[in-house]
N, CA, C and O atoms as a GROMACS GRO file, in nm:
protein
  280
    1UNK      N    1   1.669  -0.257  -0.167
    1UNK     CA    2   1.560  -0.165  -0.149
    1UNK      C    3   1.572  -0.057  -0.257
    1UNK      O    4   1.664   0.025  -0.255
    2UNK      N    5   1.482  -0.058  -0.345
    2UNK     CA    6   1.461   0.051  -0.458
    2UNK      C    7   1.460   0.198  -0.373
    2UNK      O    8   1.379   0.227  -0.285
    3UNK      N    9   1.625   0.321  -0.448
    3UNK     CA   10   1.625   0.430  -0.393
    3UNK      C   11   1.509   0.503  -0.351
    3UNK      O   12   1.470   0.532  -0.238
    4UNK      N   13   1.466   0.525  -0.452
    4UNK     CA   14   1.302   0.590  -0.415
    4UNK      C   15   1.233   0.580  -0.292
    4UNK      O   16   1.167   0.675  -0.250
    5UNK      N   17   1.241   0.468  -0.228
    5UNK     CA   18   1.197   0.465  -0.112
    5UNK      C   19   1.244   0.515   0.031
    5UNK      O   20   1.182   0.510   0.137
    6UNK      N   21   1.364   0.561   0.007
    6UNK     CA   22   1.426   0.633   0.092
    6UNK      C   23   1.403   0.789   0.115
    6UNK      O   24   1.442   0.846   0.217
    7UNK      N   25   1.343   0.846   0.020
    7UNK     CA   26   1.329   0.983  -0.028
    7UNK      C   27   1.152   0.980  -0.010
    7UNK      O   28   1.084   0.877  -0.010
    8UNK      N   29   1.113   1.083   0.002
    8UNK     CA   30   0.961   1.138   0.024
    8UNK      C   31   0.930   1.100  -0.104
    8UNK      O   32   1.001   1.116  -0.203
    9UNK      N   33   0.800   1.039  -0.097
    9UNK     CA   34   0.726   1.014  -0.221
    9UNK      C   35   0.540   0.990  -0.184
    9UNK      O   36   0.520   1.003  -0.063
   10UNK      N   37   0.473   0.975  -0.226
   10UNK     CA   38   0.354   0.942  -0.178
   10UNK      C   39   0.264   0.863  -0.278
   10UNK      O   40   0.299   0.846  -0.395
   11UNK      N   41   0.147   0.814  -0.228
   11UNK     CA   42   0.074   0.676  -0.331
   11UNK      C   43  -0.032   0.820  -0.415
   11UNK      O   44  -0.027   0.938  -0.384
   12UNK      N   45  -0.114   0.763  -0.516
   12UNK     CA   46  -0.191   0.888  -0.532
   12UNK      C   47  -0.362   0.877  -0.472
   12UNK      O   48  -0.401   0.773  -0.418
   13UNK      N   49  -0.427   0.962  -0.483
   13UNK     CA   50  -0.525   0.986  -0.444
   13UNK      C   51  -0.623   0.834  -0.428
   13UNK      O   52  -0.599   0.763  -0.526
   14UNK      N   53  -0.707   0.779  -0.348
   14UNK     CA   54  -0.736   0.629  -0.354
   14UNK      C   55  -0.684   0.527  -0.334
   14UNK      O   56  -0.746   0.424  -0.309
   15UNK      N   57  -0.549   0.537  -0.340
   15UNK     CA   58  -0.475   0.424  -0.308
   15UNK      C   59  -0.389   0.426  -0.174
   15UNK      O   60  -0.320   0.524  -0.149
   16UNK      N   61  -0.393   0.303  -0.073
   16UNK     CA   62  -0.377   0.282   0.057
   16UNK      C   63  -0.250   0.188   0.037
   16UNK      O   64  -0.229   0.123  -0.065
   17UNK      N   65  -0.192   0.189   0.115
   17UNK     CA   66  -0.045   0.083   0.158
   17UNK      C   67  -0.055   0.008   0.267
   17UNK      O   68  -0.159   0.038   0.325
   18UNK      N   69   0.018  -0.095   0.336
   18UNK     CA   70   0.046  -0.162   0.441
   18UNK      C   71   0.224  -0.212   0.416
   18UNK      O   72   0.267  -0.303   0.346
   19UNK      N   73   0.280  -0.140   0.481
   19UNK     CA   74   0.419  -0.168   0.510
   19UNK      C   75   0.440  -0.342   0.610
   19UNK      O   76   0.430  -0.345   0.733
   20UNK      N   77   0.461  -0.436   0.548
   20UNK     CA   78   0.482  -0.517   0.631
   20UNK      C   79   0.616  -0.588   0.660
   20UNK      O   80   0.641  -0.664   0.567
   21UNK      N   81   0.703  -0.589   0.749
   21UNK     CA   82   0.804  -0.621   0.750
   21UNK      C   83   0.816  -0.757   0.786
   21UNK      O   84   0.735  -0.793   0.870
   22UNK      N   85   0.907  -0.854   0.738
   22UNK     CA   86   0.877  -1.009   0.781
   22UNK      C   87   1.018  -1.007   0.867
   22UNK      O   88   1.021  -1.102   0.945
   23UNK      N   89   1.120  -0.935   0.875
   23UNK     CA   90   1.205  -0.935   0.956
   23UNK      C   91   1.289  -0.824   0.980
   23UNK      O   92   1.305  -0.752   0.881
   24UNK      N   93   1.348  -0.789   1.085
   24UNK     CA   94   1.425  -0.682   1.118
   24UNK      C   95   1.358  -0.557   1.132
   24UNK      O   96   1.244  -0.559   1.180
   25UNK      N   97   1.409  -0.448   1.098
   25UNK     CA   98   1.310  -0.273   1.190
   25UNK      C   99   1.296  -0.186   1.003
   25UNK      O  100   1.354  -0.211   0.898
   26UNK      N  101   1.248  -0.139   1.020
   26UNK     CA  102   1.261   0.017   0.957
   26UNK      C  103   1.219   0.085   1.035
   26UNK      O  104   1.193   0.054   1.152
   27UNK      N  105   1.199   0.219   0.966
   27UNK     CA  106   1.131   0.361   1.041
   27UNK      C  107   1.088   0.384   0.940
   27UNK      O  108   1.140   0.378   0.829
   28UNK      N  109   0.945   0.426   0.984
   28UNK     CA  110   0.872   0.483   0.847
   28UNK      C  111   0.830   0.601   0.877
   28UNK      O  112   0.761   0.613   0.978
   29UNK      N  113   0.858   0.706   0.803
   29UNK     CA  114   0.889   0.874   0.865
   29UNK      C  115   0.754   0.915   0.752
   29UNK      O  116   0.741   0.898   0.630
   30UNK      N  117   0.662   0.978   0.860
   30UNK     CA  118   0.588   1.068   0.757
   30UNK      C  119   0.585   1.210   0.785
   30UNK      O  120   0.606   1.265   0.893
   31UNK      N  121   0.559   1.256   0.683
   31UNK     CA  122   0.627   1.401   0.702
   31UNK      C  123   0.578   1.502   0.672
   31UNK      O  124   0.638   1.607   0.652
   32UNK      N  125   0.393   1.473   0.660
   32UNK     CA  126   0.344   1.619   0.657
   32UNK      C  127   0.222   1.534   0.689
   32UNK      O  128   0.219   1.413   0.665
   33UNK      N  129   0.121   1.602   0.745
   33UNK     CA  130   0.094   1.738   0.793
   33UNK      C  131   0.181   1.707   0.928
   33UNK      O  132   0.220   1.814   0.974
   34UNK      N  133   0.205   1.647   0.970
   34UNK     CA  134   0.286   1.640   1.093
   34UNK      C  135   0.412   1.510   1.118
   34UNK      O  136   0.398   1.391   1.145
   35UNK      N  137   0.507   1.576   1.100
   35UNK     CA  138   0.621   1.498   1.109
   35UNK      C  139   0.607   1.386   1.269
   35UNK      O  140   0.584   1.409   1.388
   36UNK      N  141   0.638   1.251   1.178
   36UNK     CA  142   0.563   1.108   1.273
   36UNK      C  143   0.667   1.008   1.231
   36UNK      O  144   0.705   1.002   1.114
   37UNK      N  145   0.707   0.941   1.311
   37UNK     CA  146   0.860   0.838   1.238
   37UNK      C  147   0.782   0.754   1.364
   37UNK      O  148   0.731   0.797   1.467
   38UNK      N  149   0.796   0.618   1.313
   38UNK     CA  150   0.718   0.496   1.362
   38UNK      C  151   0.812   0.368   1.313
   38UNK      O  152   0.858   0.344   1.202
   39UNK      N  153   0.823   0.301   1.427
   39UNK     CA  154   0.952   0.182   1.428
   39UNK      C  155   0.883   0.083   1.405
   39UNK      O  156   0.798   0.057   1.490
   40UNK      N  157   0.896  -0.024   1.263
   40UNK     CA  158   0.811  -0.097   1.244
   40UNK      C  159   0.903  -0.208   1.241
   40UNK      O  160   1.017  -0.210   1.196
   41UNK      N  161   0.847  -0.285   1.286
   41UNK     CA  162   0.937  -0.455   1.328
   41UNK      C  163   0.798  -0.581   1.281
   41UNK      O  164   0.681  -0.558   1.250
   42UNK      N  165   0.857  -0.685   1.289
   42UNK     CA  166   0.704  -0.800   1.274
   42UNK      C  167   0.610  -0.782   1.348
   42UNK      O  168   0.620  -0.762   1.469
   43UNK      N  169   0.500  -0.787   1.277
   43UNK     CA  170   0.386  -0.792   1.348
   43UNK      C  171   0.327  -0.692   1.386
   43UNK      O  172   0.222  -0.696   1.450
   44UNK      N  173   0.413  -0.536   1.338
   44UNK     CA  174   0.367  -0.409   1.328
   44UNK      C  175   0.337  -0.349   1.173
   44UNK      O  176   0.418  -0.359   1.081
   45UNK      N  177   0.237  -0.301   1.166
   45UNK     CA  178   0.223  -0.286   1.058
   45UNK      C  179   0.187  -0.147   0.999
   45UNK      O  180   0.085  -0.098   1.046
   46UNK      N  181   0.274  -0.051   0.872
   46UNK     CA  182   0.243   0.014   0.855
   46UNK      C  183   0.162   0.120   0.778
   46UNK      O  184   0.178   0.140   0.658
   47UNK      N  185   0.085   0.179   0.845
   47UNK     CA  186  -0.058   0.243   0.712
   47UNK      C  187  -0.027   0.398   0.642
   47UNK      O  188  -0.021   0.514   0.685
   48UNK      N  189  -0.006   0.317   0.479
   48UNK     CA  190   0.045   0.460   0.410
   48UNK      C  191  -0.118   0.489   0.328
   48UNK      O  192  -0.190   0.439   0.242
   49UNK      N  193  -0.114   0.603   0.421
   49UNK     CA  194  -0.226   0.664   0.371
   49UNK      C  195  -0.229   0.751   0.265
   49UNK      O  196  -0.130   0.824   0.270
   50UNK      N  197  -0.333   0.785   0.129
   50UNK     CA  198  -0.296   0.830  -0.025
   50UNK      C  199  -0.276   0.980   0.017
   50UNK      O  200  -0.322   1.037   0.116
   51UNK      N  201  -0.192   1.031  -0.087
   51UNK     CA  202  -0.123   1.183  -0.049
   51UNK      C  203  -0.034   1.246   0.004
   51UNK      O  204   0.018   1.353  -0.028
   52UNK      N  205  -0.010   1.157   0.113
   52UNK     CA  206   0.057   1.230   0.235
   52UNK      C  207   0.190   1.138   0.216
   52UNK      O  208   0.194   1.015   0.222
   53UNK      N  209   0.299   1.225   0.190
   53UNK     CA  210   0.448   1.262   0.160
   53UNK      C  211   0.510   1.147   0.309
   53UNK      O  212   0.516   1.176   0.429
   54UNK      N  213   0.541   1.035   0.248
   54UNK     CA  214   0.658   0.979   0.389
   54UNK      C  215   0.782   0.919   0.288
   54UNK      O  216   0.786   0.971   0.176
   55UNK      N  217   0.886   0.812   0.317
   55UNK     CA  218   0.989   0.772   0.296
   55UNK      C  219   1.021   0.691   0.442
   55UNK      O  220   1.015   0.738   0.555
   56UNK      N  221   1.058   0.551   0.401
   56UNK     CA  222   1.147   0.488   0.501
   56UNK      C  223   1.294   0.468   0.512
   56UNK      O  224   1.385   0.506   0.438
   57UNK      N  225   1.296   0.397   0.626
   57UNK     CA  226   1.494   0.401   0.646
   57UNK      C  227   1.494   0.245   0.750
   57UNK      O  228   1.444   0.222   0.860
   58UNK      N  229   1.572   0.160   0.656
   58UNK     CA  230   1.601   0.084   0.752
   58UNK      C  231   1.717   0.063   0.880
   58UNK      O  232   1.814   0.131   0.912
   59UNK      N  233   1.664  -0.054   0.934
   59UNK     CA  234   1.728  -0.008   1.086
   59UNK      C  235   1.816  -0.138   1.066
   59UNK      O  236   1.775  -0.240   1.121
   60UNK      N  237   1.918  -0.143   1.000
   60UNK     CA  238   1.982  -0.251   1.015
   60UNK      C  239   1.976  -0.336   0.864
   60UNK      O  240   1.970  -0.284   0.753
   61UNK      N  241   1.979  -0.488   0.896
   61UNK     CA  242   1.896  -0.583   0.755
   61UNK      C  243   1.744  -0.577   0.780
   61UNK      O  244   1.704  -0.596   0.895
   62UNK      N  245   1.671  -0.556   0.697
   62UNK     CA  246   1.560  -0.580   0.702
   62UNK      C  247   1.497  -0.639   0.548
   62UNK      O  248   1.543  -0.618   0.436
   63UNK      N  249   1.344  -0.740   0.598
   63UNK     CA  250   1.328  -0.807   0.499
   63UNK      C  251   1.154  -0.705   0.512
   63UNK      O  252   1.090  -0.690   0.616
   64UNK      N  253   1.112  -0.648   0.367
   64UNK     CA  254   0.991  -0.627   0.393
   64UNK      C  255   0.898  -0.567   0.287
   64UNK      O  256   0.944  -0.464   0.238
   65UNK      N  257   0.764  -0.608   0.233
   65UNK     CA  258   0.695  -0.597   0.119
   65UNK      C  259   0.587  -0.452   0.164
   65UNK      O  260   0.562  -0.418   0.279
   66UNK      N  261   0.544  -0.397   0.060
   66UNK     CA  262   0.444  -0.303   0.073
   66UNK      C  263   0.316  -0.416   0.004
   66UNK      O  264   0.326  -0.515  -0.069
   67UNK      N  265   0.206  -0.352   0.062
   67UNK     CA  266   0.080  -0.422  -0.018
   67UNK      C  267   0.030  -0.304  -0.031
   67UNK      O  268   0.041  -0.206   0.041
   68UNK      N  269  -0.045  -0.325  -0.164
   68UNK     CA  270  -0.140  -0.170  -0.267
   68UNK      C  271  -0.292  -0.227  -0.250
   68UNK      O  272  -0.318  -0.346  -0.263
   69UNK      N  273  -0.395  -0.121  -0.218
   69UNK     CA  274  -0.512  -0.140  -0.206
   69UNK      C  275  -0.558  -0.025  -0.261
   69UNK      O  276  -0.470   0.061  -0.269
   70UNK      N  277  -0.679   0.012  -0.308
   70UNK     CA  278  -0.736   0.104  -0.355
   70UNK      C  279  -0.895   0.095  -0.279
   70UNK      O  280  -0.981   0.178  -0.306
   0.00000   0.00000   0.00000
């Protein structure tokens, strides 16, 4: 897992994410405007919305891709 992703970072303006994990947990912590940490496992999926400052942490091994949309 590339460091960066552990640390607050955000997509820029227009551009949307989907955290999808194909196995095992993370937590995907977002952290402004209101601190929100969300346990994402298969078949949960997570929406990084443009701007807004999060960073994940995995929960163990985990296997899992981001997808970029604009």
């Amino acid at each position: 897992m590339p460091a960066g992703l552990l640390r607050d970072h955000h997509t820029k303006e227009g551009v949307w994410g989907e955290i999808v994990v194909l196995e095992g947990c993370l937590n995907y912590t977002i952290t402004e405007p209101v601190l929100e940490v969300i346990a994402l496992s298969e078949g949960l999926v997570g929406v990084v919305e443009p701007t807004i400052p999060h960073h994940v942490t995995p929960s163990g091994p985990v296997r899992f891709y981001v997808e970029f949309s604009r």
